[in-house]
C-alpha positions in Angstrom: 42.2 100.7 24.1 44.7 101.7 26.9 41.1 102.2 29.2 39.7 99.0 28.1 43.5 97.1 29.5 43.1 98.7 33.0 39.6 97.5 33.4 40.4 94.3 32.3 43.9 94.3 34.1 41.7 95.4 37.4 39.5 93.1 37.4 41.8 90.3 36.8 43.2 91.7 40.1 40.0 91.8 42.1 39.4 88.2 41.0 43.1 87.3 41.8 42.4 88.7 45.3 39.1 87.3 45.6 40.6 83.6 44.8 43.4 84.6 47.6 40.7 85.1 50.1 38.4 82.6 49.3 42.0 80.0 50.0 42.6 81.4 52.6 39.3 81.4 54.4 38.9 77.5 52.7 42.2 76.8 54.5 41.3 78.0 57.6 38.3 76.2 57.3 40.3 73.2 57.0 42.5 73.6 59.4 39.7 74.4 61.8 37.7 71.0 61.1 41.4 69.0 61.4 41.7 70.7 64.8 38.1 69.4 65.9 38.3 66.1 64.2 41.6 65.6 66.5 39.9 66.8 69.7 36.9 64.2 69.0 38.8 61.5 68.2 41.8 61.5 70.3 42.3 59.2 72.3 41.0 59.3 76.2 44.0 59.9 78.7 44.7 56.5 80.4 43.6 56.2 84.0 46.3 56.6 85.7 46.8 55.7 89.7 49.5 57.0 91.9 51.4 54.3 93.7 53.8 55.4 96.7 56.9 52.5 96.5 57.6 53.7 99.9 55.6 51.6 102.5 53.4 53.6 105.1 55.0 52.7 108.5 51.3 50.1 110.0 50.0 52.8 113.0 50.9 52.0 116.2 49.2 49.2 117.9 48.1 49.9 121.8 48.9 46.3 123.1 47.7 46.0 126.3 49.3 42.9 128.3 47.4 41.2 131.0 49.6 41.0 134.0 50.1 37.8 135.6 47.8 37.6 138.5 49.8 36.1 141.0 48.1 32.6 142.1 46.8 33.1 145.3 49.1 31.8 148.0 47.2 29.1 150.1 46.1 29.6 153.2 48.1 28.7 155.8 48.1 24.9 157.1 46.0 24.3 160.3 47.0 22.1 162.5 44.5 19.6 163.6 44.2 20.2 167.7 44.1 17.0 169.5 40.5 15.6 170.2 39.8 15.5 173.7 38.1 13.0 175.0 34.7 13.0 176.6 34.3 13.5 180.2 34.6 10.2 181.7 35.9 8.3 178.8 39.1 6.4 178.9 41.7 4.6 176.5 43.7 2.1 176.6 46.6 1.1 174.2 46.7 -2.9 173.9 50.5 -4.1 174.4 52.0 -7.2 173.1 52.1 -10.6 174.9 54.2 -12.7 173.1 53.5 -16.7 174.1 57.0 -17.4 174.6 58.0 -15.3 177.4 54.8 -16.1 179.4 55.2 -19.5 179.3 56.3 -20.1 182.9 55.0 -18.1 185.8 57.4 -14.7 185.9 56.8 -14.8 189.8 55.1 -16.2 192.7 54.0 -13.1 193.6 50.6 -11.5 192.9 51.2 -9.3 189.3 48.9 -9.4 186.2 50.8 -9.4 182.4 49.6 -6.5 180.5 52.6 -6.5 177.9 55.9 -8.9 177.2 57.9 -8.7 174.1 60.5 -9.1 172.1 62.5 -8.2 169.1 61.5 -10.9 166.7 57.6 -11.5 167.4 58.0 -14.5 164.6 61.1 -16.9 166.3 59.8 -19.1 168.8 63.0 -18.4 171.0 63.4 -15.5 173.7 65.1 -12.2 171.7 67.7 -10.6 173.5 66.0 -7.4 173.9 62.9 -8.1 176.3 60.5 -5.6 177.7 57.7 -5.9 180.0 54.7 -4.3 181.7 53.2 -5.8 185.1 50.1 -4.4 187.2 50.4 -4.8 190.7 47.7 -4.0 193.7 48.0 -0.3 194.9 48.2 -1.9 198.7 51.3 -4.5 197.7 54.0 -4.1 199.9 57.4 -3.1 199.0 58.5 -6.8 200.0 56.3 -8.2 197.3 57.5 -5.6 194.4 61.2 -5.7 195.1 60.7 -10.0 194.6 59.1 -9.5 192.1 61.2 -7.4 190.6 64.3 -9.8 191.0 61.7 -13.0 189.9 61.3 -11.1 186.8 65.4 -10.5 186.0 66.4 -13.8 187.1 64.5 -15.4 184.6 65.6 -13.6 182.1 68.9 -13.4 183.3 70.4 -14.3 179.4 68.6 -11.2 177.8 71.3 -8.4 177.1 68.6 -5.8 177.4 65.7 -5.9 179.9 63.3 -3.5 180.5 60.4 -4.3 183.4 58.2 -1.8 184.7 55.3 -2.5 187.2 52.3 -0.2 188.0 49.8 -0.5 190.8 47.2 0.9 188.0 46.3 -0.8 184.8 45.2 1.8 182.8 47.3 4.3 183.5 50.0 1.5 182.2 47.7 1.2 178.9 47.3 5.0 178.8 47.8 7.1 176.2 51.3 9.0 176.8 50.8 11.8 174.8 47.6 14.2 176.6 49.7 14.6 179.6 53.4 13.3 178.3 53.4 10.0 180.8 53.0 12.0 183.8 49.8 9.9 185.0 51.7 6.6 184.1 54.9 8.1 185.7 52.5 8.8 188.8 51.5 4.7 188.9 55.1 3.0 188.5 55.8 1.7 191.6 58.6 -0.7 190.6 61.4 -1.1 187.9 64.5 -3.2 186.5 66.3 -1.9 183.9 69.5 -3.7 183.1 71.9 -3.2 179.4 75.0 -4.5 179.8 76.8 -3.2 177.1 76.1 0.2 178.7 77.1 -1.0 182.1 73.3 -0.5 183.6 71.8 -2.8 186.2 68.8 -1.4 188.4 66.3 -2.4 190.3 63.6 0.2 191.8 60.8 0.5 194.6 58.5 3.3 194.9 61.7 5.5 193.5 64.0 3.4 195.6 67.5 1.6 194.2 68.2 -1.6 195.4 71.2 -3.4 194.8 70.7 -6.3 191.9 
């Protein structure tokens, strides 16, 4: 009887041990498939992207400015020479003849009237400024310059300014002063009354001469 209680009593325990195992290994089999069922099924880490709050300084720009070309300066002014004129040619400037103080005879003596005028070309009466330019022969005697010369200032003995100048050459008393600055025309006067009386001038010349008004 006592033999028959161990076996059974041992094998109880074999079986006991057996069911222990077979938990055990069930268990870890269990935990095992959790484990894997969790890796499959877990979720995918989200994608996730770095972002620096701290702005990146922009790279440093080469910037390249164009200096100002200085405008070129311009060049520098020419003056125009004077034209010469042709070999042989000649010119004349046309003075004024104003009606009104040519209306009588200026003399009795030989002149010609290249100029006469005035400070008022539009009044019909003598200004009080008069100037004027007589041609003469080259040959005429000082006798016939120095009466003409007082002719001319007695009859415009009212004028406060007079001017007269009388050249034995025509054109060099229509020439042009500025080619050899008057010295031709300077070269041809051959008689002059010049009279201003607020400036106390009263003169009468003949081939350089002064003669007493």
């Amino acid at each position: 009887m006592a033999g028959a209680g161990e076996r059974l009593g041992g094998t109880r325990r074999r079986v006991f041990l057996a069911g222990v195992a077979a938990g055990l290994a069930v268990a870890g089999l269990g935990w095992l498939g959790v484990a894997q069922w969790r890796r499959a099924f877990a979720p995918s880490p989200a994608n996730v992207r770095v972002v620096s709050t701290i702005a990146p300084k922009p790279a440093a720009v080469e910037v390249t400015r164009a200096e100002a070309t200085p405008a070129p300066s311009p060049p520098p002014a020419v003056e125009a020479e004077p034209e010469k004129p042709p070999a042989g040619a000649t010119y004349e400037v046309e003075l004024p003849v104003y009606d009104k103080l040519v209306a009588a005879p200026l003399s009795g003596e030989p002149h010609q009237v290249l100029g006469a005028w005035d400070e008022d070309a539009q009044s019909s009466r003598a200004g009080e400024r008069r100037a004027f330019v007589l041609a003469v022969s080259p040959n005429q005697s000082d006798e016939s310059l120095e009466a003409l010369a007082r002719d001319v200032r007695a009859r415009n003995r009212d004028a406060r300014i007079l001017d007269v100048r009388i050249y034995d050459d025509a054109g060099a008393a229509r020439g042009p002063r500025v080619i050899d600055s008057g010295r031709r025309a300077r070269a041809h006067l051959v008689a002059e009354v010049q009279r201003n009386e607020a400036a106390g001038l009263d003169v009468i010349r003949v081939r350089g001469h002064a003669l007493q008004p």
